[in-house]
N, C-alpha and C positions, 0 to 999 in steps of 0.2 A: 585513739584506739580504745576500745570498750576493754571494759573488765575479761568479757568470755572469749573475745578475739583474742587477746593477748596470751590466754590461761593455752589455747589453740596452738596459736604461734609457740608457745615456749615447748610444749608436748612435744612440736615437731622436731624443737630442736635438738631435744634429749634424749633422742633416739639411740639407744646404744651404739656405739661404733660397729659393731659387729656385724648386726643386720646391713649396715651400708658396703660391709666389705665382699658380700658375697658377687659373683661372675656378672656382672652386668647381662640380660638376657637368657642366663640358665634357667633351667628349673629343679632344684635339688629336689632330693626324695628329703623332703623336713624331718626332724622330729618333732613328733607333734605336742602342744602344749593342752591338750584336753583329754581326756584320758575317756573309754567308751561310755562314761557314764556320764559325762559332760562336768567332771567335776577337773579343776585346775588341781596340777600336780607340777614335780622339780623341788627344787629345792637350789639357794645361792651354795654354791661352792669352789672353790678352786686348790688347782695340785701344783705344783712341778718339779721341774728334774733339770737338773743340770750338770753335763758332762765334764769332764775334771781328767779329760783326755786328753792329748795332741791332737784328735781330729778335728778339734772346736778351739777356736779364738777363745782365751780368757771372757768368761762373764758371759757367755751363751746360756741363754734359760729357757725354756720349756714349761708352756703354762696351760692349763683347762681350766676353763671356767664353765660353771652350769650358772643357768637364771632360774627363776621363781614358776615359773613355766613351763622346765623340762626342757629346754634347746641347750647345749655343748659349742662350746666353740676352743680354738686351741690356737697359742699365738708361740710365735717365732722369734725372740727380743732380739735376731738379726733384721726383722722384718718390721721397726717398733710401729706401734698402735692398728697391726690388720690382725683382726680375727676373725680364724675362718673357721665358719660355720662346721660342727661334724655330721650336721643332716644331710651334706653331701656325698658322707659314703656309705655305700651301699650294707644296708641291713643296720643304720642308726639305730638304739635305744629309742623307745620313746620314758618320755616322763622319766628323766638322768634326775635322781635326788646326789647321786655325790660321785668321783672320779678320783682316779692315784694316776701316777705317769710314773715310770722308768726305762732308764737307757742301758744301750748293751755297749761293753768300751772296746768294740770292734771297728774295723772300719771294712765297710760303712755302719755307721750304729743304726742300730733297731731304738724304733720308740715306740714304748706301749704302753697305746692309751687303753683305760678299764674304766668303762663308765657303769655305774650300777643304778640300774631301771627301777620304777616305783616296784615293781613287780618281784624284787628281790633278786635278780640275774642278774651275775656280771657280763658285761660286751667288751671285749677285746678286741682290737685292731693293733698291728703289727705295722708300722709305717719307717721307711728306708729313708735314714737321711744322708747330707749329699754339701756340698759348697753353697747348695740354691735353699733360703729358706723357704719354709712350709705357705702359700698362698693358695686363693681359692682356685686355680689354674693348674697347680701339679698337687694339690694334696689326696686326689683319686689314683694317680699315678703312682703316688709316693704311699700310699696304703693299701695298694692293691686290690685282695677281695673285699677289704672294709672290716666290717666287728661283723663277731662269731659271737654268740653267746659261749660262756665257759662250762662246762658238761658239769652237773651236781651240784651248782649252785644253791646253796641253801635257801630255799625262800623268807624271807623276813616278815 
């Protein structure tokens, strides 16, 4: 195997996990990693939250993660190593530099994710959780209208 072959082969295989979890056959509405000017935006970041209620098993965690690119994805540690994409629900951020997560000690608890755009706007989404963790199959279900931006967002 050549030197360029192999540099190929290994690219492929370091493919984040994440891209590989989404719905075999969908087509998410993405968030997109180029911003109108053609310049790369995102930023790495990750949140999370973990419930410290009776409706969650001990050691339930709740995570966001952003890439260097601008894509969100948000994982279920009942669910260990599927991260699903947030460009699945509807009115995604594009270009997420950073994210917070919290939960509501209700049952069912609320979890809301707040990803904040290159652009300076927060996006909210309000997602219902349940016995079934978060995958890329009920997490449209499970956040309903998707993210709102937050009214008076300071721009950055």
């Amino acid at each position: 195997m050549s030197v360029v072959s192999g540099a190929v082969l290994l690219g492929a295989l370091m493919v984040p996990s994440a891209v590989a979890d989404d719905t075999p056959g969908a087509t998410p509405t993405p968030n997109t990693s180029v911003t109108d000017q053609g310049k790369k935006c995102g930023a790495r970041d990750v949140s999370s939250a973990a419930p410290d209620f009776v409706n969650f098993p001990t050691g339930v965690i709740f995570r966001v993660a952003t890439d260097a690119q601008g894509h969100s994805f948000v994982n279920d540690s009942r669910n260990p190593g599927v991260w699903v994409n947030l460009g699945l629900l509807a009115n995604a951020p594009r270009c997420v530099s950073d994210s917070a997560l919290s939960i509501t000690e209700s049952n069912p608890g609320i979890l809301y994710i707040t990803l904040l755009a290159q652009d300076g706007v927060l996006h909210e989404a309000r997602c219902t959780t349940s016995n079934t963790p978060f995958t890329p199959a009920n997490i449209v279900a499970a956040c309903g209208t998707g993210f709102s931006p937050l009214p008076d967002t300071p721009v950055l």
